[in-house]
N, C-alpha and C positions, 0 to 999 in steps of 0.2 A: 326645409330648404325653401327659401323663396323662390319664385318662378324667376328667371333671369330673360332678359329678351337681347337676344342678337349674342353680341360679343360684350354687352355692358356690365360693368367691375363694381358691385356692392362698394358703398361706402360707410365705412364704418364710424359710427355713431355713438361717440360715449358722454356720461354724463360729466360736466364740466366740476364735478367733485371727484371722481375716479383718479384714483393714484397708481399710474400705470407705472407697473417692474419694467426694468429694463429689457429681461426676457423678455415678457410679452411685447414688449415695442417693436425688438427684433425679429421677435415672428411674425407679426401683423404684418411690418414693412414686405419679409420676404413669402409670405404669403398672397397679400396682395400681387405684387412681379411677376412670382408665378403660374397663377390663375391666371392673369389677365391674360400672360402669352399663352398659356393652353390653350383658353378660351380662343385665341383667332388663330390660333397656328393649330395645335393638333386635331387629329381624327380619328376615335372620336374624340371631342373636346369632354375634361371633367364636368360633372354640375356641381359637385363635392367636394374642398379639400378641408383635413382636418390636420394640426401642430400640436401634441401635446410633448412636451420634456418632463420627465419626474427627477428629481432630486434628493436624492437620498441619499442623511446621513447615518452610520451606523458604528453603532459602539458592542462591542464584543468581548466577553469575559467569562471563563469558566474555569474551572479548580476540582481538582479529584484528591478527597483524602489528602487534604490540606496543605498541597503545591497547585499552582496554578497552570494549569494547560494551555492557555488560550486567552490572548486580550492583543485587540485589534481594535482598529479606529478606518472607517475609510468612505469618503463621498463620492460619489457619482452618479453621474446626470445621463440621462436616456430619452431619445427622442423615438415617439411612434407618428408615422404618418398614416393617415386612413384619406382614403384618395377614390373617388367612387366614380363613374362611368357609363354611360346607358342613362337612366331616369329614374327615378324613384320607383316605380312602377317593376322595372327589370333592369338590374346594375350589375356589377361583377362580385359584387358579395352574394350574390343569390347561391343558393343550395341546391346542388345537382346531384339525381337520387345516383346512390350508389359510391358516392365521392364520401371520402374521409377527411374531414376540419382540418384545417393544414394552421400554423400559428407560428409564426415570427418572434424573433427578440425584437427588444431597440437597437439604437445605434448609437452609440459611447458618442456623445457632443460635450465640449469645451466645458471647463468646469466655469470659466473666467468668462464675464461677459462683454465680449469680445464681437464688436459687429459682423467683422469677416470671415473671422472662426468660425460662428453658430452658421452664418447663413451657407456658406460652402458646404457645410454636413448639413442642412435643410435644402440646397440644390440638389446637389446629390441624391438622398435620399428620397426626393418628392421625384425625379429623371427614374429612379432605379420603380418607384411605385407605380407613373404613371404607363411606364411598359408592358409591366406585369397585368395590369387591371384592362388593359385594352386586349392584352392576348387572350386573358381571362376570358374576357366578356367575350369577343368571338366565339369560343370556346361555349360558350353557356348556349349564345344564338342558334348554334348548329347542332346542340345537342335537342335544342325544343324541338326544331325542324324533323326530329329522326325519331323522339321517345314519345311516347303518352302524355298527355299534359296532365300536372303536380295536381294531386286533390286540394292542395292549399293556394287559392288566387291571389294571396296577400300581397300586398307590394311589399318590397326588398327594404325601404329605408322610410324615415316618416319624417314631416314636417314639425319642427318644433321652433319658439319663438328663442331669441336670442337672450343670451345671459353675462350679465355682466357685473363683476365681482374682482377685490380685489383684496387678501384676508390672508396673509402668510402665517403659518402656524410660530407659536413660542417658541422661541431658541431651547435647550432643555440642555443642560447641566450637570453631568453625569459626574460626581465625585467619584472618579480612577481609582484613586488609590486607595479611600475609603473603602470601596465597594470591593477591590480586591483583597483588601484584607479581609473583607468580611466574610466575604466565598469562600477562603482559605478555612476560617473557624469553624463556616456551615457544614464544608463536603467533610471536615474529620469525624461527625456524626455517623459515618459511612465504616469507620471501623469498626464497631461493636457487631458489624453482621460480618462477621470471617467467608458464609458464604458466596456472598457477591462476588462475583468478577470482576463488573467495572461499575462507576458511580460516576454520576456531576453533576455539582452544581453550579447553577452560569445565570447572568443576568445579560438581556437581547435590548439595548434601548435604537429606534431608528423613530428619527425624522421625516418626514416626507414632506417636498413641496412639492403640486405640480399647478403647470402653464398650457391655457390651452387655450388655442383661436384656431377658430372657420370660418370658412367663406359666409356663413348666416351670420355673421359680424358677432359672436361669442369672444370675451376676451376674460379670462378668468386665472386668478392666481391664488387657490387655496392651497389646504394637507393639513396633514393632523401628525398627533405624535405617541408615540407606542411602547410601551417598557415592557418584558417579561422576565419573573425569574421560570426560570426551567429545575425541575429533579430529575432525573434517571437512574436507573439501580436495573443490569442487567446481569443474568447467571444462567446455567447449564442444571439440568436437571439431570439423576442419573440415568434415565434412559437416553441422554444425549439430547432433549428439545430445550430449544433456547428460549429462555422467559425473559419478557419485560416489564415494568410496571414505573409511571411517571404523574407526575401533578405539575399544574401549572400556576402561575401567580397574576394576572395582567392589570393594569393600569395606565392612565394616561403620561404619567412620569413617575421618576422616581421615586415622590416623596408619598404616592399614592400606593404603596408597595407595601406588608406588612413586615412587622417586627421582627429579629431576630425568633422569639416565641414559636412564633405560628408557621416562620418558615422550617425551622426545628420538628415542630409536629407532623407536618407534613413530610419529613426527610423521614422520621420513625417509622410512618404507617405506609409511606412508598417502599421501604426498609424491610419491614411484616409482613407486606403484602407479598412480596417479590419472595420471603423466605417460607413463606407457608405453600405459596406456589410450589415450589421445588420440591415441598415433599408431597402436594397432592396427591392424589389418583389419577390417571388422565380419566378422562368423562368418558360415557358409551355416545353412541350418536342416541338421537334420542328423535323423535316425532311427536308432537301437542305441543301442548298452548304453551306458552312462555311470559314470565310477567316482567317487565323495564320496570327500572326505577335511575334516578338521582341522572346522573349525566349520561347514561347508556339508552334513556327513554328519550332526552332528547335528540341525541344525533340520531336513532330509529327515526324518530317523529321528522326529522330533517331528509333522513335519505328515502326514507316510503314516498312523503307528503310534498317536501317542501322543493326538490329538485324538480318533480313530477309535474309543479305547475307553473314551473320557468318559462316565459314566452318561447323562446329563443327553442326549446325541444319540441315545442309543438309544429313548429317547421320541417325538424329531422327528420326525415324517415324511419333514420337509422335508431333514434330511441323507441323507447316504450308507447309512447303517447298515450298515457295512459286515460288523460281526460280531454283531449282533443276533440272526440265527439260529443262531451257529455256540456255541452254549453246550456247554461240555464241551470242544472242539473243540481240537488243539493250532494256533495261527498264528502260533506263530516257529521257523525252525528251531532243534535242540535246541544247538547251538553260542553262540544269543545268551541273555543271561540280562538282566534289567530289573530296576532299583533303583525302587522309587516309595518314596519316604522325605521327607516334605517336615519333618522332623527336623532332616536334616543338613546344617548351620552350613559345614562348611569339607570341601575334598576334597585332601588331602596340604598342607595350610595355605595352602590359596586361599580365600576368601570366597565364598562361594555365596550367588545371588541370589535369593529365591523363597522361603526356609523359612519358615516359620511353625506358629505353637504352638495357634493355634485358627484355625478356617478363619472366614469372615464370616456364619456362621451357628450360633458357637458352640460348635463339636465339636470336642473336640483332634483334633490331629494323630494319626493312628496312619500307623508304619511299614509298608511290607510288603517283602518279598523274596519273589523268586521265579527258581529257573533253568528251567523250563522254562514259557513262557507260554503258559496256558488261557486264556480268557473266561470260564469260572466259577469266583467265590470270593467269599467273608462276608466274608474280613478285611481287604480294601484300603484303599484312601483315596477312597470315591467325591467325584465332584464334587459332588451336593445331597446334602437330603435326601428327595429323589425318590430317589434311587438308594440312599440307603440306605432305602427303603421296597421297592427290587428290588433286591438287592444281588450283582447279576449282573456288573457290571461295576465295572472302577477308575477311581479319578482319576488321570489319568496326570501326572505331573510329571515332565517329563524336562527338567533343570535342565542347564546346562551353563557350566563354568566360565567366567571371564574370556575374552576374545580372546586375552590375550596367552600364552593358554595351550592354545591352539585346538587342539593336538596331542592333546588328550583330549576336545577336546569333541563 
């Protein structure tokens, strides 16, 4: 946030190549209006407002035992406001111990880019935020006055420089009818196990764009675009426990999907797996060691490791913190080494799920490597910009390929 003096209104500065969307023109405009009047009229005045809309298209299809259950098509745009209060230092997003995260939807805005339309639901919605964030922050001021002061001094929000971009993702293409015949062919693979109860198989493609400007003169128009197919095969075991077992496919579009073949195969052994389950034994509880492998090592490796050194819980009380004091500290043996790179698009030409070029609050992406992991470093990927206000810890992303590729994940 740049330092503002008086009542004076950021002017926003773009490069005379910038191919500004219509969206973001209209939120600039009515972002601009309403800061300015915050800024001389309320009390307290914001030093923060943020606009972003997501847009998202989504295609919907799925088929059991070769009729079709489900196919849908349907867009819709979402705007979040983040409207901050107090200073950086102490604002109304600050974390007051004993409080439970409380989190909002959007707010359904015009699909049509329609001047008066967007900005009346961007009045609105910035009137209903800035209410809230002033009762907040009183609310925060009077609670320091009475408690203990937080072992964490960190300031609330952090300064970062302004990003401007302007990159709408590829249209995508979904052959309908194609694909639902093809779902049709796939989920009859689902007869040959009489045990099953239910089965689908469905292809998930959504688009995303989104639109984001703040007061740090940020004006950005990315997103990216998503295809899955989905398997499910679920049934009853005779002592009455209900078993599940699924695989998943993902790629950047459609044509990055695999073959009839290999979705087959995987409809088999999702098929196997679900029918061997049901005559298992159930297991004893058991105590010792236990070994991960294939995709169950990595979501471990994710929920031990990788949630545990998210900036944004080193704040909480309420979590674990499990490495909050150990700054400087080494906590992986020197044998493992950690990618946090939410950069990276494909791994030996798999699709990777998860990248992204600015995070939802506007900060590109930066990569980091590291083989030997600390808990202290400046240059990662934190999760806010709380953390990058302490920038003690990373954002961790530990991304893992397809299922069908679980040997590495």
């Amino acid at each position: 946030m740049r330092i503002l003096l008086g009542a004076l209104l950021l002017v926003v500065s773009l490069p005379s190549s910038f191919a500004q969307s219509p969206v973001v023109k209209i939120l600039g405009e009515e972002l601009d209006r309403n800061f300015r009047i915050l800024k001389e009229k309320a009390d307290p005045p914001p030093y923060f407002i943020s606009y972003e809309v997501t847009d998202e298209e989504l295609r919907a299809i799925a088929a059991t035992l070769g009729s079709v259950s489900h196919n849908s098509g349907r867009r819709t745009r979402h705007l979040d406001v983040s409207l901050r209060v107090g200073s950086p230092k102490l604002d109304n997003y600050h974390r007051v111990r004993g409080e439970r995260a409380q989190f909002t939807s959007g707010e359904l805005i015009s699909l049509d880019d329609i001047p008066i339309a967007i900005k009346q639901t961007v009045w609105l919605e910035t009137d209903r935020a800035y209410r809230a964030a002033a009762e907040r922050l009183i609310r925060i001021r009077s609670n320091q006055e009475v408690k203990v002061a937080a072992e964490d001094p960190s300031d609330d929000f952090s300064v970062e420089p302004p990003a401007v971009h302007s990159e709408a993702p590829p249209a995508m293409a979904v052959p309908v009818e194609a694909w639902t015949d093809r779902l049709r062919k796939l989920s009859l693979a689902f007869q040959k196990f009489p045990e099953i109860l239910t089965s689908s198989v469905s292809l998930t493609a959504l688009r995303e764009t989104k639109y984001l400007v703040n007061t740090e003169s940020s004006r950005l128009e990315y997103g990216r675009s998503f295809v899955r197919v989905m398997i499910t095969a679920e049934g009853r075991a005779a002592d009455g426990m209900n078993l599940a077992t699924s695989a998943a496919f993902d790629a950047a579009d459609p044509a990055g999907l695999p073959g009839d073949d290999a979705i087959l195969a995987a409809i088999n052994r999702v098929a196997r797996d679900l029918t061997g389950l049901l005559h298992a034994p159930v297991a004893e509880p058991f105590l010792g060691p236990a070994i991960f492998s294939g995709r169950a090592a990595g979501v471990f490796f994710h929920e031990i490791f990788g949630h545990r050194i998210e900036g944004h819980r080193q704040k909480d009380e309420t979590e674990g913190q499990t490495f909050t004091k150990r700054v400087g500290a080494t906590v992986l043996p020197g044998f493992l080494s950690v990618v946090f790179d939410p950069t990276v698009r494909k791994v030996e030409g798999v699709d990777l799920n998860g990248w992204y070029t600015y995070d939802d609050e506007g900060v590109p992406a930066l990569p980091s490597r590291a083989s030997t992991i600390r808990t202290a470093t400046a240059a990662g990927n934190p999760g806010s910009r709380w953390s990058r206000a302490n920038p003690t810890f990373w954002w961790s992303r530990i991304e893992r390929p397809p299922k069908q590729n679980c040997a590495r994940c």
